[in-house]
C-alpha positions as CSV (number, residue, x, y, z in Angstrom):
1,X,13.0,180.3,23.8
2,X,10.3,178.1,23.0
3,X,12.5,174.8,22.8
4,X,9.2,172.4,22.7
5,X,8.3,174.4,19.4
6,X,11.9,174.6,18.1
7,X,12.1,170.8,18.6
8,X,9.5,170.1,16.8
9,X,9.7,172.2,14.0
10,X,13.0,171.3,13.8
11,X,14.8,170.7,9.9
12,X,18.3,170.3,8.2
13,X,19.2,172.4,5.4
14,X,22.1,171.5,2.6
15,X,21.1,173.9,0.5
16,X,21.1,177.5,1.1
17,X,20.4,181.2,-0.1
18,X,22.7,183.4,-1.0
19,X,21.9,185.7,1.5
20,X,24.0,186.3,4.2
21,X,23.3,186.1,7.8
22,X,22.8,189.8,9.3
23,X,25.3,190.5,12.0
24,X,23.2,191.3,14.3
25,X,21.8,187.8,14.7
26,X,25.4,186.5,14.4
27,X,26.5,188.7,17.4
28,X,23.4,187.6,19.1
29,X,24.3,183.6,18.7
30,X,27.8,184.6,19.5
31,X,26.5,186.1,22.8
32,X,24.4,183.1,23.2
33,X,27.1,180.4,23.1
34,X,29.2,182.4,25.2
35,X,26.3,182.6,28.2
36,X,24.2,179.1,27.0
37,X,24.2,176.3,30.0
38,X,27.1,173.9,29.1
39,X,27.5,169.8,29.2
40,X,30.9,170.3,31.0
41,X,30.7,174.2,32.2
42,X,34.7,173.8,33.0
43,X,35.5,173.4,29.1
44,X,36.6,176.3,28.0
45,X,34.7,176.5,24.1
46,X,34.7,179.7,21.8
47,X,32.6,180.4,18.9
48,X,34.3,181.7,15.8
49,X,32.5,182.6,12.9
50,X,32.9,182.8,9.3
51,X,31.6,184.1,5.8
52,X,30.5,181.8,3.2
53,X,32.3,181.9,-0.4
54,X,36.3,181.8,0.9
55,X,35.6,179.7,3.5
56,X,33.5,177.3,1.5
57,X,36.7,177.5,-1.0
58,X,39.1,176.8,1.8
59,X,36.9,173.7,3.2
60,X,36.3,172.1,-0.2
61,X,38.1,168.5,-0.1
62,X,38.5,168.8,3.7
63,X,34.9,169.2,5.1
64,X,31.7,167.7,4.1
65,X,30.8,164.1,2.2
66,X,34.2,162.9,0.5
67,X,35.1,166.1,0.2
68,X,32.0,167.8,-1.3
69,X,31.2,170.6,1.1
70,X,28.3,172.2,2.0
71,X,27.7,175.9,0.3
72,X,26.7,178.3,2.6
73,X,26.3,181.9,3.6
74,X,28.0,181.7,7.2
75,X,29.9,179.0,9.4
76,X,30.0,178.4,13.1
77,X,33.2,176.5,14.3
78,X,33.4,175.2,17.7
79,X,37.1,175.2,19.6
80,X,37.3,173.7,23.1
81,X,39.8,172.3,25.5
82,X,40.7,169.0,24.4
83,X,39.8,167.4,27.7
84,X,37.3,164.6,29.4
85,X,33.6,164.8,27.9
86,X,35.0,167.8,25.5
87,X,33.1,166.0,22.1
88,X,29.7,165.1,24.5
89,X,30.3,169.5,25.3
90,X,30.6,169.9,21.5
91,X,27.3,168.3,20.7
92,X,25.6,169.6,23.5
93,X,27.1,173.3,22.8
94,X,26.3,172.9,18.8
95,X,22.8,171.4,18.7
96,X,21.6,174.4,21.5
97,X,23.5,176.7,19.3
98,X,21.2,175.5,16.0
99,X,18.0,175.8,18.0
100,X,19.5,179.3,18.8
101,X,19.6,179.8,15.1
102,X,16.6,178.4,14.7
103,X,14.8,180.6,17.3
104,X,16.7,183.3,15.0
105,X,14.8,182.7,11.8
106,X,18.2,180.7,10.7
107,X,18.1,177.3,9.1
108,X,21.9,175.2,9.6
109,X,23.4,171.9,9.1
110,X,26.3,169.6,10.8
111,X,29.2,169.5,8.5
112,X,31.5,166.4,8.8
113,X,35.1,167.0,8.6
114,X,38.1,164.1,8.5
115,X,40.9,166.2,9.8
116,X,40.3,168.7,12.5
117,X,44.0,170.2,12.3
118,X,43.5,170.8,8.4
119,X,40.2,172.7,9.1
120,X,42.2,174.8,11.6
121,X,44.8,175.5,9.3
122,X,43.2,176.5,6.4
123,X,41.1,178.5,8.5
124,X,44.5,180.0,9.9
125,X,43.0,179.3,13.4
126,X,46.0,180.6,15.7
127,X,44.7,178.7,19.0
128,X,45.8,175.6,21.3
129,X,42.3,174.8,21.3
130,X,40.9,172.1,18.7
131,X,38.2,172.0,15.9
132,X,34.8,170.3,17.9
133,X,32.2,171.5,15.5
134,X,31.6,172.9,12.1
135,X,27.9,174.0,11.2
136,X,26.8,175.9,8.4
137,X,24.1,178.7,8.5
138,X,21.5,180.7,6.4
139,X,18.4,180.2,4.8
140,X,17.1,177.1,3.1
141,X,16.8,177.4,-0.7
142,X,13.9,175.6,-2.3
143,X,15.2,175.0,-5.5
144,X,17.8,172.3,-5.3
145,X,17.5,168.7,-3.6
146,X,19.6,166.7,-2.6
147,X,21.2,163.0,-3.3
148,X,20.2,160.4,-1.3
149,X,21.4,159.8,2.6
150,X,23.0,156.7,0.9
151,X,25.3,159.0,-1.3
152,X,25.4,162.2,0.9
153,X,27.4,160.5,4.0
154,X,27.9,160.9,7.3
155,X,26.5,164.6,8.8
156,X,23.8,165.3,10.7
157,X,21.0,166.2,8.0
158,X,18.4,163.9,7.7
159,X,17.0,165.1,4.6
160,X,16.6,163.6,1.3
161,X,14.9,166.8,-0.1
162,X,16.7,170.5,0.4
163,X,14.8,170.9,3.5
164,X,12.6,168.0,6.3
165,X,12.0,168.3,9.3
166,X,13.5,166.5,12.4
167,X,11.5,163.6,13.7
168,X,8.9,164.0,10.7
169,X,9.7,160.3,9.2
170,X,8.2,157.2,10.6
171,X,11.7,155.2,11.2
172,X,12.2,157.0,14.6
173,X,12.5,154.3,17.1
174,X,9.3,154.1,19.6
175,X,9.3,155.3,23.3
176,X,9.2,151.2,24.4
177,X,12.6,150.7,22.1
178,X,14.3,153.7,23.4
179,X,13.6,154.0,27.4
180,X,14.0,150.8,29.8
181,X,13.0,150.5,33.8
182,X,15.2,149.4,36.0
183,X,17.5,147.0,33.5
184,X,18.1,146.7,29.9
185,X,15.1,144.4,27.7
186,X,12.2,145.7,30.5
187,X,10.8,148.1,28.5
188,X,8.9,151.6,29.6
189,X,5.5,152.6,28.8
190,X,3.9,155.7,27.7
191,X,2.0,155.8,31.2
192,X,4.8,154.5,33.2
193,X,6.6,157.2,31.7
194,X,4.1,159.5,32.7
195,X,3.4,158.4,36.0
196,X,7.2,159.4,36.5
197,X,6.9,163.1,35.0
198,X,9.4,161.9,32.4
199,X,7.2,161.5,29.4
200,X,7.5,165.0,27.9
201,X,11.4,164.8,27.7
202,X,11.7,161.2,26.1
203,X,9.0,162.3,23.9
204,X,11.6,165.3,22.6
205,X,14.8,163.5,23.0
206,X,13.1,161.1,20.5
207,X,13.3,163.3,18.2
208,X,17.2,164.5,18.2
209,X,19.2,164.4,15.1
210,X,22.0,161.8,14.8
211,X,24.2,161.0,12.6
212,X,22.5,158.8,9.5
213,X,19.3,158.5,11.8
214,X,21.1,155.8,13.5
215,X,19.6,156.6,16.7
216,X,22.1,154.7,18.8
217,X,21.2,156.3,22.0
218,X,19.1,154.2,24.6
219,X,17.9,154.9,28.4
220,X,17.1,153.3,31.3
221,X,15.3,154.8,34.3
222,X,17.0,153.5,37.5
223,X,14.6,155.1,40.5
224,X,16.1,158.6,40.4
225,X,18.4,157.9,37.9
226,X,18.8,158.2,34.1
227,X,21.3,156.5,32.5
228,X,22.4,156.9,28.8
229,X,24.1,154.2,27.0
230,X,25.6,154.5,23.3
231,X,25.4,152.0,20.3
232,X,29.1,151.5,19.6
233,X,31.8,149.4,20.8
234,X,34.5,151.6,20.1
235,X,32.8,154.6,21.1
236,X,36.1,156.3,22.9
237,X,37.4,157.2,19.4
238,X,33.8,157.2,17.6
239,X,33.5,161.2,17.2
240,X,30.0,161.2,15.4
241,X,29.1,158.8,18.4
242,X,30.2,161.5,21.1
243,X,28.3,164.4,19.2
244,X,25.7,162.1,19.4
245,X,25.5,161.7,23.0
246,X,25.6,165.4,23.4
247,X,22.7,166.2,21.2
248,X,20.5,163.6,23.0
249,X,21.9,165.0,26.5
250,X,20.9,168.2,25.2
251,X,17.2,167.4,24.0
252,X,16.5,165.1,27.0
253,X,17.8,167.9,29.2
254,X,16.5,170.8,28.3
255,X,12.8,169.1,28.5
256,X,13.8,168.7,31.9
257,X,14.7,172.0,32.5
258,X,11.7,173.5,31.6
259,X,8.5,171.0,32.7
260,X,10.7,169.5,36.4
261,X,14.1,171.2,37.6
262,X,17.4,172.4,36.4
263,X,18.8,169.1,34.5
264,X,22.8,168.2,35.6
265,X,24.7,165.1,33.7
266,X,27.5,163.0,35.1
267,X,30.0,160.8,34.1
268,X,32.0,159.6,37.1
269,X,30.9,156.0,38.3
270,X,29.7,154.9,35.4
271,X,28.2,150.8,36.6
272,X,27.3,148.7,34.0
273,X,24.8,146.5,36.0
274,X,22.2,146.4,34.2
275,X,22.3,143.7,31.3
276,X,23.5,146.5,28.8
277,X,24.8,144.5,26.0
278,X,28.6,144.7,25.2
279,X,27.8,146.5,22.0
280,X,26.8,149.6,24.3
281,X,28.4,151.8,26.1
282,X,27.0,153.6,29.3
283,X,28.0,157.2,28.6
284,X,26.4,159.0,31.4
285,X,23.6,160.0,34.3
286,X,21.4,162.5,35.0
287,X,19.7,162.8,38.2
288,X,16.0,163.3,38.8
């Protein structure tokens, strides 16, 4: 896959056709999930998917904004092993899974849900496992919009219309706000950045989805490290937060993987010496 293209050309969908997805491109993502490079490959995660009307029926009131749940043709859910990092997985797993989609001709959108045991009753999902992910898939309808990000809550479109791309609007954070060298406040350069072959995949990561836009991810390049802190003090039970960190994992990553070497993200030692304000969390490493 062309992931600089389907970065870029990236977009969140709440409205949809009525078409449904062909199974052949369903079997294909389910494939793909199954074989894709993990976050955590020891977290066991399966893909389960589902047709639109019922289950848009049976989510109504539990998934979505307040209740109000996005209509579509199809829906991914995400299980995985309720272990260490299994959230970071999820996000990591899901956003490779939309540009999957994506690469498929698909258009798809985060869903929000408040109660992951509800969703896996209703769904009368027989499995130990727990409810990581919900994503709705199809193709974008041009005739609706949508309300406001104000009134439409807490899922990962971006949109105000039916359809906008990722990273199109000008309130992306710059480069100097996002990456730091060698301690928080000293911040990098486009041609620092450069110099250090890292340019291309802080250019892309910029432009990962988060929940509202919030962006809360920063970096700071430690010699031959990279080290990811998250905007929220109580990010251990913050799940949009831990998606979050996934997705940006995942777009910083897989930049790497394709312009340097094969990317690898840890969590153990996690030192925070490096003026990070308390308001932050570091969340992870990668290596370089």
């Amino acid at each position: 896959m062309d992931y600089k293209s389907l970065i870029v050309n990236g977009r969140s969908v709440r409205h949809f056709k009525e078409t449904a997805v062909d199974a052949a491109k369903i079997s294909e993502l389910q494939a793909f999930i199954a074989d894709c490079k993990k976050l955590v490959p020891s977290i066991a995660i399966e893909a389960k998917f589902f047709a639109g009307d019922d289950t848009y029926k049976r989510l109504y009131g539990i998934a979505g904004y307040q209740g109000v749940m996005i209509e579509a043709p199809n829906y991914l859910v995400l299980l995985s092993e309720d272990k260490p990092q299994h959230l970071e997985n999820a996000g990591y797993i899901g956003e490779r899974a939309i540009l999957k989609a994506r690469d498929l001709g698909l258009d798809s959108c985060w869903i929000s849900y408040s109660d992951r045991d509800m969703v896996k009753t209703v769904l009368n999902l027989d499995t130990d496992m727990e409810v990581v992910a919900l994503i709705a898939l199809g193709y974008a309808s041009s005739t609706k919009k949508v309300e406001g990000i104000a009134k439409t809550g807490d899922n990962y479109s971006q949109a105000e219309m039916s359809v906008k791309k990722i990273g199109s609007n000008s309130e992306r954070i710059s480069l100097e706000e996002m990456v730091y060298i060698d301690k928080w406040g000293n911040s990098a350069t486009s041609e620092i950045l450069e110099e250090r072959a890292l340019l291309d995949a802080f250019s892309y990561a910029r432009m990962a989805p988060s929940a509202l836009n919030k962006q809360p991810w920063r970096f700071i390049v430690d010699g031959g490290r990279v080290i990811l802190a998250i905007d929220n003090e109580n990010y251990s039970g913050s799940y949009l937060n831990k998606i979050d960190a996934g997705i940006i994992m995942l777009y910083f990553g897989v930049i790497l993987d394709i312009t340097m070497f094969d990317s690898k993200w840890g969590f153990d030692n996690l030192d925070n010496d490096y003026g990070i304000p308390s308001n932050y969390k570091v969340v992870g490493y990668c290596n370089i």
